[in-house]
C-alpha positions in Angstrom: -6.9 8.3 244.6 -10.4 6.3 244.6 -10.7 3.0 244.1 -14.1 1.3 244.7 -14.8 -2.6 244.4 -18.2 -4.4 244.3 -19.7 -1.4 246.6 -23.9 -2.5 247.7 -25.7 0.1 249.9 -29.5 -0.8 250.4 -31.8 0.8 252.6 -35.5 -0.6 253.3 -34.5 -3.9 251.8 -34.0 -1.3 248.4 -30.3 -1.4 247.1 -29.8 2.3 246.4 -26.1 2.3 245.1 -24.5 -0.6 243.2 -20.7 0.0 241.9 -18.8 -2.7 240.5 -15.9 -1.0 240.0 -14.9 2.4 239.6 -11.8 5.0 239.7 -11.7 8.2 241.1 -10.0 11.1 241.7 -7.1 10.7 239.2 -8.3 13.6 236.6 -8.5 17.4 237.7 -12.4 18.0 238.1 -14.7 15.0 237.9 -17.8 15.6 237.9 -20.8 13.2 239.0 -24.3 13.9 237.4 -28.2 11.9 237.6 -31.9 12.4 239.0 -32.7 12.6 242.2 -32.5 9.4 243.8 -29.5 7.8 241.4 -27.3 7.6 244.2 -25.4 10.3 244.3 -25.2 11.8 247.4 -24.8 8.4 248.6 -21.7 8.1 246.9 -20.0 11.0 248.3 -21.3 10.4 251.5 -19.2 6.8 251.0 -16.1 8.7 249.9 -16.0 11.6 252.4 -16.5 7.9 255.1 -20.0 9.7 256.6 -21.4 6.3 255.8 -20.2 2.6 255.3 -21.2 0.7 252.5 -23.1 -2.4 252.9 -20.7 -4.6 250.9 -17.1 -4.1 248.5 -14.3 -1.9 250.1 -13.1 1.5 248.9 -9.3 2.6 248.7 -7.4 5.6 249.3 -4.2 6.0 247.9 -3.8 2.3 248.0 -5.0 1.8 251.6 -8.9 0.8 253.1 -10.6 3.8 253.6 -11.8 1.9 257.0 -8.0 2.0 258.2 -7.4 5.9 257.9 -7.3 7.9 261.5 -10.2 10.6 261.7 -7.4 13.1 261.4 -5.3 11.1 259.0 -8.3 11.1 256.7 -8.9 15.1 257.4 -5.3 15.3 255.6 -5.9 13.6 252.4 -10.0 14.1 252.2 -12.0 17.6 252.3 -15.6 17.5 252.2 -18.3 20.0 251.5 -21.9 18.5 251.7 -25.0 20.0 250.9 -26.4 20.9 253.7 -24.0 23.5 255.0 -24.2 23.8 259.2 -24.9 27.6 261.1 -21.6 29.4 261.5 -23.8 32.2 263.4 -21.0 35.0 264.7 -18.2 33.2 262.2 -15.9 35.9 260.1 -14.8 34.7 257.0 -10.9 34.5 258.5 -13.0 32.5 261.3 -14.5 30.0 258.8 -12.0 29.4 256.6 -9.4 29.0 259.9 -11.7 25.9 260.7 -9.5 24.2 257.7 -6.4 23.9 260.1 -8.2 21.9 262.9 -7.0 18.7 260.6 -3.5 19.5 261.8 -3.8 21.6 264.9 -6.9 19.8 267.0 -9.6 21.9 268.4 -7.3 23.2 270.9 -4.2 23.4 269.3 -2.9 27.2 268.8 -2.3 28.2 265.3 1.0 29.6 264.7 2.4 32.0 261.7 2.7 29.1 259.4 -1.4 28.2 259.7 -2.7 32.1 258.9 -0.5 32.3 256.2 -2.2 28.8 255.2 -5.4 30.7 255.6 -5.0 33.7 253.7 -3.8 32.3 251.0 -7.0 30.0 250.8 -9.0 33.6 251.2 -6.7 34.5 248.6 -7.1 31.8 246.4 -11.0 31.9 246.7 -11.0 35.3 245.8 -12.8 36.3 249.4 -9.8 37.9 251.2 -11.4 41.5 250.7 -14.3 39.6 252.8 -12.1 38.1 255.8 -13.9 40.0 258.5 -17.6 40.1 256.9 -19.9 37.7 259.0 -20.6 34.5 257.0 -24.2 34.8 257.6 -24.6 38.5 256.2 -22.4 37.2 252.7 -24.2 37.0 249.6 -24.6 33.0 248.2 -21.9 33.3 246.0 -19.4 34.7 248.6 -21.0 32.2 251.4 -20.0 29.1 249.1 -16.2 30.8 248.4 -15.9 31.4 252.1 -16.8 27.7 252.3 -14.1 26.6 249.7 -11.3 28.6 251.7 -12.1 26.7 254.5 -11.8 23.2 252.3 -8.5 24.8 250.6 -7.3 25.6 254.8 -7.5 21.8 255.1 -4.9 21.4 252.1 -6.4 18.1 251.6 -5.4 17.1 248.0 -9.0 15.8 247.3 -12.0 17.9 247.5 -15.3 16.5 247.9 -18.8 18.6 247.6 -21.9 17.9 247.0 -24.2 20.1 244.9 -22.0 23.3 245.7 -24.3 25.6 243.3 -27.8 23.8 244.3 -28.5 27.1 246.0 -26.9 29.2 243.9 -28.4 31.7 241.0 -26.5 31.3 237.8 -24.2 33.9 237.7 -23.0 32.8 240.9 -23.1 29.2 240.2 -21.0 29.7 236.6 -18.5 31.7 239.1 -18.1 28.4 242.1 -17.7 26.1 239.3 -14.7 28.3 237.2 -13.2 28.7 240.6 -13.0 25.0 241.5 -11.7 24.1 237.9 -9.1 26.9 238.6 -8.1 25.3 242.3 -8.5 21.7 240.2 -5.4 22.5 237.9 -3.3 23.9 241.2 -1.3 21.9 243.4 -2.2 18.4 242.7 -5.7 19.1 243.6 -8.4 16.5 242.5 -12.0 18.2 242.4 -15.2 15.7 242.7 -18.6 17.4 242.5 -21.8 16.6 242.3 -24.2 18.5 240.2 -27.5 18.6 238.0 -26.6 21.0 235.5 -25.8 19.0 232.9 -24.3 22.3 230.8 -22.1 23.2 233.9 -20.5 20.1 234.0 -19.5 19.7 230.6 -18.0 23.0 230.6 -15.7 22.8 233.7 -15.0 19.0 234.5 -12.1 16.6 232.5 -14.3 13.5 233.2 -18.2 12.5 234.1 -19.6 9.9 235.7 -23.4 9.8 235.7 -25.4 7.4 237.7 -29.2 6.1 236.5 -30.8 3.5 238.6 -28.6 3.7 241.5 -25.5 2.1 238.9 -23.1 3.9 237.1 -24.4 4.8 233.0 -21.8 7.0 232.0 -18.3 7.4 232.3 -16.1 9.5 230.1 -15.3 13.0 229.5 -18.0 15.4 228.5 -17.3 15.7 224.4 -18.5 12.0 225.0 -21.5 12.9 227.0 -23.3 15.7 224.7 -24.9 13.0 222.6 -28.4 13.4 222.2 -28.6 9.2 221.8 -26.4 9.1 225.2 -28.5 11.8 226.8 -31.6 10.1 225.6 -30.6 6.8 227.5 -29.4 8.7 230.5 -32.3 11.0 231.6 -35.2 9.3 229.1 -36.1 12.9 227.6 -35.1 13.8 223.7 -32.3 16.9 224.1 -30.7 18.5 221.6 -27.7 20.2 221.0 -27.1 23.8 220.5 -23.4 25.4 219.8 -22.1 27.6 222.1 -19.5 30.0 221.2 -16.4 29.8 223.4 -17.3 26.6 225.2 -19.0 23.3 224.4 -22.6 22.9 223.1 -25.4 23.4 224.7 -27.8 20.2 225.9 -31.5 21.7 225.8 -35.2 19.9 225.8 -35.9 19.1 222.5 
């Protein structure tokens, strides 16, 4: 879906992302992992076009992401960032409705064919039991599916988000990431998500790619990344391995 070529952001005369190439968007979930400050958010922030980069060009599909219509984009590209905005007096149904405005307009009317979209993105999300609950008075769990409805209302074949569980306890964060592997094996649906949790990611995603320094360290599917040597060199701390039953092993401070 992604194809990224000699990409340079800098900021404060500080380069803060440096890709020479990469690929994404081709496996079910990818997930993308590092500290604070490794460029992560900036990444997503390129792909989701909230920012330009300084240098290189990123494709879509085989086309400059530059070149896409604002709408256009909206039809091929779903993004959830961090930092959610209020949605004071919003229903669920109301939220997740925002999904159509990438084929109706703010104004356009939404017809049988868009709330059938809808609740089958409730559906799908597991929050149609919630469709009239204010967003604001939902639990953190059911706030962040309500949010994914909204992101599956866009039927946008590539989802974006960024830190989806930061806020999340987790129970609740265990429950957002089985979901989105779940709506990454459905409908041609790519999933890329940023997260810390190094266990999370190597139980849900096909493929990680972690950043350190700004430049991507890792890339390869998580069996590959639960290597105390490869965890060493990624986040400088000795970690060891512990098995798991039912699921990979588990990473841990040594």
């Amino acid at each position: 879906m992604f194809e990224l070529d000699d990409l340079r952001v800098a900021r404060d005369g500080r380069e803060i992302l440096r890709v020479d190439r990469l690929s994404l968007g081709a496996e079910g979930m990818t997930a993308v992992l590092g500290h604070n400050g490794s460029g992560k958010s900036t990444l997503m922030a390129l792909l989701a076009r909230q920012m330009r980069p300084d240098a290189g060009r990123i494709m879509l599909e085989g086309r400059p992401l530059d070149l896409y219509r604002q709408k256009e984009l909206a039809r091929r590209v779903s993004f959830l960032p961090q930092r959610l905005p209020p949605v004071a007096g919003l229903s669920v149904r109301d939220l997740a409705g925002l999904g159509r405005f990438a084929w109706r307009g703010a104004l356009g009317r939404m017809g049988a064919a868009d709330q059938a979209v809808i609740a089958q993105a409730m559906c799908d999300t597991g929050c149609e039991t919630l469709a009239d609950h204010l967003v604001d008075t939902a639990s953190g769990g059911e706030r962040q599916r309500a949010w994914i409805a909204m992101l599956l209302a866009q039927e946008a074949p590539v989802l974006l988000l960024d830190e989806p569980t930061a806020a999340l306890d987790l129970a609740h964060a265990y429950e957002v990431m089985a979901l989105l592997h779940r709506l990454s094996r459905a409908a041609a649906r790519h999933v890329i998500v940023i997260l810390h949790d190094i266990n999370l990611a190597a139980r849900h995603a096909d493929r990680i790619v972690a950043l350190k320094a700004s430049q991507v360290a890792f890339d390869g599917p998580p069996e590959a990344l639960l290597d105390p040597e490869v965890l060493r060199d990624l986040y400088g701390i000795e970690m060891t391995l512990l098995p798991h039953p039912g699921g990979p092993p588990q990473a841990v401070v040594a």
